[in-house]
N, C-alpha and C positions, 0 to 999 in steps of 0.2 A: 627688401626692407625699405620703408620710407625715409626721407633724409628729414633731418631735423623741425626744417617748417613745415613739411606734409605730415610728420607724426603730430608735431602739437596743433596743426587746423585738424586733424580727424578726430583728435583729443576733445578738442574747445567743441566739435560737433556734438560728441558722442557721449559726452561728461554725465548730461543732464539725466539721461537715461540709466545712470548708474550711481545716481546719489540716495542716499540716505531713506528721503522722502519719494522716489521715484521706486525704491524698491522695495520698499512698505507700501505702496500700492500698488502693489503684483503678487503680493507674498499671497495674498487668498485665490488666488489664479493655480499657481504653483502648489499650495496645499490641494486644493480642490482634484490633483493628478496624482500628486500622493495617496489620497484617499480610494480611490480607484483603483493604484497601484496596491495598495495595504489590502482592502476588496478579494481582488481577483486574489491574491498569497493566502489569505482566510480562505475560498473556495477551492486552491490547490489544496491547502492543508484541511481540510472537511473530509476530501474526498480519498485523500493519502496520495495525492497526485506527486511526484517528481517531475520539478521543472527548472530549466536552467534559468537561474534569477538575474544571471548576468542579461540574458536576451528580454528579460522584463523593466530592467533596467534601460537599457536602451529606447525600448519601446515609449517608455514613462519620458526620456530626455527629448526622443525626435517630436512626441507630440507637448512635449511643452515649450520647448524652441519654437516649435510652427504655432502655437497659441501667439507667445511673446512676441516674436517674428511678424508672422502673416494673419495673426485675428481669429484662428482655426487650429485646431490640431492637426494631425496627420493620421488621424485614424491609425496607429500601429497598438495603442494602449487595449483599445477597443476591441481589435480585430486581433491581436495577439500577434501578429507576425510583422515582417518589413519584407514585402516581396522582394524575388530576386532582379526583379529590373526596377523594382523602387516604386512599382506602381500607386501603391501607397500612400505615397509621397505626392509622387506627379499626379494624379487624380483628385485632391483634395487640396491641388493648389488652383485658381481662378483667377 
């Protein structure tokens, strides 16, 4: 845990990116993954697909972290899975 002046300089850095105005302009980033997310649940349910929503959940959070994050998704929404060495992940980072 940081001691008192390293938590409030990571704070004073970190502030700007989580006000008011900063997160109203990413809310259309984050819908836009939603949408996608809502998508692919309409084409399980078309087809009477059982799927575990928890694993699509995930998938919808690692690629919108790496949107918000690194400028990019991680392809896991897309591609439907999170390999098991993450390749995924490490592949779609540059």
């Amino acid at each position: 845990m940081a001691n008192d002046a390293d938590h409030a300089r990571q704070r004073r850095a970190l502030s700007h990116a989580f006000s008011t105005k900063a997160l109203l302009e990413q809310e259309y980033i984050v819908q836009e993954y939603i949408n996608v997310f809502s998508k692919k649940m309409n084409e399980f349910a078309a087809k009477g697909e059982v799927v575990d929503v928890t694993d699509w959940f995930a998938f919808t959070t690692f690629d919108v972290i790496g949107e918000l994050a690194l400028g990019e998704p991680f392809g896991c929404l897309t591609n439907g899975k999170i390999l098991e060495d993450g390749s995924c992940i490490t592949a779609n980072i540059h």
